[in-house]
C-alpha positions as a LaTeX table, in Angstrom:
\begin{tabular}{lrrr}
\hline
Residue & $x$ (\AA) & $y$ (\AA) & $z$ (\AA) \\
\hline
Unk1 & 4.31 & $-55.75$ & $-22.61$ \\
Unk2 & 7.29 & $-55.98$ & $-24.99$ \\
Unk3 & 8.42 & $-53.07$ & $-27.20$ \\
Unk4 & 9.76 & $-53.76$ & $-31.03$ \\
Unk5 & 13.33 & $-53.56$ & $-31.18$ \\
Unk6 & 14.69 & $-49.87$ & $-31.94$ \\
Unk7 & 16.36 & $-49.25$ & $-35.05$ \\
Unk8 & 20.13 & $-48.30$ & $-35.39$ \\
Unk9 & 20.67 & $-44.73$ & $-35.56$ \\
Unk10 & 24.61 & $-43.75$ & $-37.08$ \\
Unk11 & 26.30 & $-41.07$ & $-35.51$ \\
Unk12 & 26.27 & $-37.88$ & $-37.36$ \\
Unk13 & 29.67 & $-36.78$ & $-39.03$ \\
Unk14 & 31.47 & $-34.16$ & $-36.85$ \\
Unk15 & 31.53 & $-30.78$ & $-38.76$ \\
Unk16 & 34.43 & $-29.92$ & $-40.53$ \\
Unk17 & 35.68 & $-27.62$ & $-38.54$ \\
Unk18 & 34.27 & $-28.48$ & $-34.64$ \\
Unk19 & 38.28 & $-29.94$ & $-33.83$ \\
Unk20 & 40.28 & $-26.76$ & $-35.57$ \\
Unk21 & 37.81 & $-24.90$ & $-32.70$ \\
Unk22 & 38.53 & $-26.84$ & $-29.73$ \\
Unk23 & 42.30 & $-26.72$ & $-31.04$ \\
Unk24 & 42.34 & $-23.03$ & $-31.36$ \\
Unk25 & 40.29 & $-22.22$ & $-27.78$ \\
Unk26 & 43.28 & $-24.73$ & $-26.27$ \\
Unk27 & 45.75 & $-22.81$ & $-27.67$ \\
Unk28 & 44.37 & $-19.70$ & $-26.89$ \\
Unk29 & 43.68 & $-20.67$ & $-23.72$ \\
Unk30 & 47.47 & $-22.62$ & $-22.57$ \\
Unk31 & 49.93 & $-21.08$ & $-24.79$ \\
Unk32 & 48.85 & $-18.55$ & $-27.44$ \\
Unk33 & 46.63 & $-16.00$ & $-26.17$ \\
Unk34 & 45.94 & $-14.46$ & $-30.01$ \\
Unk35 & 43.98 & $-17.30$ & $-30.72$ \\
Unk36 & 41.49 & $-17.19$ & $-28.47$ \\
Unk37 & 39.73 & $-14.60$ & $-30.21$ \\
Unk38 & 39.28 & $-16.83$ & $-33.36$ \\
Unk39 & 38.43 & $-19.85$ & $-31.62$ \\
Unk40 & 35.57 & $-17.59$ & $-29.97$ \\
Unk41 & 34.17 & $-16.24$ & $-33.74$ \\
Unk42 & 34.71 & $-19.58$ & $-35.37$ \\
Unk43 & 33.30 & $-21.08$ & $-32.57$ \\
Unk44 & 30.51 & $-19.19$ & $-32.51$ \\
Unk45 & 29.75 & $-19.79$ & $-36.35$ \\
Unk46 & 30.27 & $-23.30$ & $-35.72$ \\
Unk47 & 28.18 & $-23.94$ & $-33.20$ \\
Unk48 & 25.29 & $-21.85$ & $-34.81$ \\
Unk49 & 26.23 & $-24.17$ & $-38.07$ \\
Unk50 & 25.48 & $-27.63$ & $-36.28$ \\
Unk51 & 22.80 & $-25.95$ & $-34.37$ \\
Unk52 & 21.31 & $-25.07$ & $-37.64$ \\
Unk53 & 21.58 & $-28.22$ & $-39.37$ \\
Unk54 & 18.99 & $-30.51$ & $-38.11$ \\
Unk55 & 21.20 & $-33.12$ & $-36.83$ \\
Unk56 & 23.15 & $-33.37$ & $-39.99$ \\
Unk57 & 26.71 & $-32.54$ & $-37.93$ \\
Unk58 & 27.77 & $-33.64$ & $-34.95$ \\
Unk59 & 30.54 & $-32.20$ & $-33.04$ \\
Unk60 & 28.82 & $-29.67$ & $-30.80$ \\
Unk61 & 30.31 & $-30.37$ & $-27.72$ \\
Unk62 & 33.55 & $-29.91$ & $-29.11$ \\
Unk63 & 33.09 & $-26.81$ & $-31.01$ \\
Unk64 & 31.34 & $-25.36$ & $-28.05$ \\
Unk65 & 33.95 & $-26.42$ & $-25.80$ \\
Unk66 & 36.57 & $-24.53$ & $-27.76$ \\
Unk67 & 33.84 & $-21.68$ & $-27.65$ \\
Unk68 & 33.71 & $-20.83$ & $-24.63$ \\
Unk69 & 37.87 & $-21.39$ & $-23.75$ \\
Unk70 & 37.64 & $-18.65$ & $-26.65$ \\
Unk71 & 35.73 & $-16.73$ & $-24.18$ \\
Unk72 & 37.72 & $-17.16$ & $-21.46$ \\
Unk73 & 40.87 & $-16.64$ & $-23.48$ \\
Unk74 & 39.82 & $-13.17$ & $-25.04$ \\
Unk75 & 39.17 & $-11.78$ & $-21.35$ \\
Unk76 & 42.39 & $-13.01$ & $-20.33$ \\
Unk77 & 43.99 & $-11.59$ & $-22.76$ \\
Unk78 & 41.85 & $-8.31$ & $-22.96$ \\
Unk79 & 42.94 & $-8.20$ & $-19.06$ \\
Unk80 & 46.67 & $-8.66$ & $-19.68$ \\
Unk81 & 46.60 & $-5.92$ & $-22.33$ \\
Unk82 & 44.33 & $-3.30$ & $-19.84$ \\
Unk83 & 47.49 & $-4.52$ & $-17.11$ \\
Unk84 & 50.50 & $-3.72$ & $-19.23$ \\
Unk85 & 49.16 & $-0.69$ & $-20.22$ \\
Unk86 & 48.34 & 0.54 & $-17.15$ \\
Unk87 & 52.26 & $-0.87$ & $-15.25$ \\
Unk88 & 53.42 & 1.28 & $-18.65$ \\
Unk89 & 51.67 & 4.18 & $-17.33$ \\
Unk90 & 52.69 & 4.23 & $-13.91$ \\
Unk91 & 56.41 & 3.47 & $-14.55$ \\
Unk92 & 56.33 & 6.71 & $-17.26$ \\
Unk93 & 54.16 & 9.11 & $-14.47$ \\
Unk94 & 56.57 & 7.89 & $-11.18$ \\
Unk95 & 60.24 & 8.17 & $-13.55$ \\
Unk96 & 62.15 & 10.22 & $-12.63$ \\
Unk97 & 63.14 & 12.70 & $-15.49$ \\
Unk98 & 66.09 & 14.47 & $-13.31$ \\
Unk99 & 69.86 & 13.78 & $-14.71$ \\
Unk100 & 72.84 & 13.48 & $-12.32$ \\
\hline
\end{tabular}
């Protein structure tokens, strides 16, 4: 038994803005850590975008990688803030306030 011979599907176009995601969530991930917050909200609207559009955009695996390195970004950066914060408050509780 033989099939018929499948027709050619093209590739989607990428949406518009699936790279400027995955650009942003490296960023925020390797050198700018106030990115990573926008990569995760564009992301987010991105992905829900191409999710949304019936296969009329590719480019979800891009904007969902830079997604989730959003993710990852904002808690690293949400961690460093809660750290430096808290190394400010020790240093002010143990200084010593005496004068020689």
């Amino acid at each position: 038994m033989s099939y018929p011979p499948q027709g050619y599907y093209p590739r989607p176009p990428e949406h518009p803005e699936s790279n400027t995601v995955l650009i942003l969530g490296i960023l925020g991930l390797a050198l700018c850590g106030f990115c990573a917050p926008f990569a995760w909200l564009k992301g987010r609207k991105v992905v829900a975008e191409i999710d949304g559009s019936g296969g009329q955009f590719g480019g979800r695996s891009q904007a969902n990688a830079g997604y989730i390195m959003g993710i990852v970004g904002t808690s690293v950066l949400g961690l460093y803030v809660v750290l430096t914060i808290g190394v400010v408050i020790l240093l002010a509780a143990t200084a010593d306030s005496s004068t020689y």
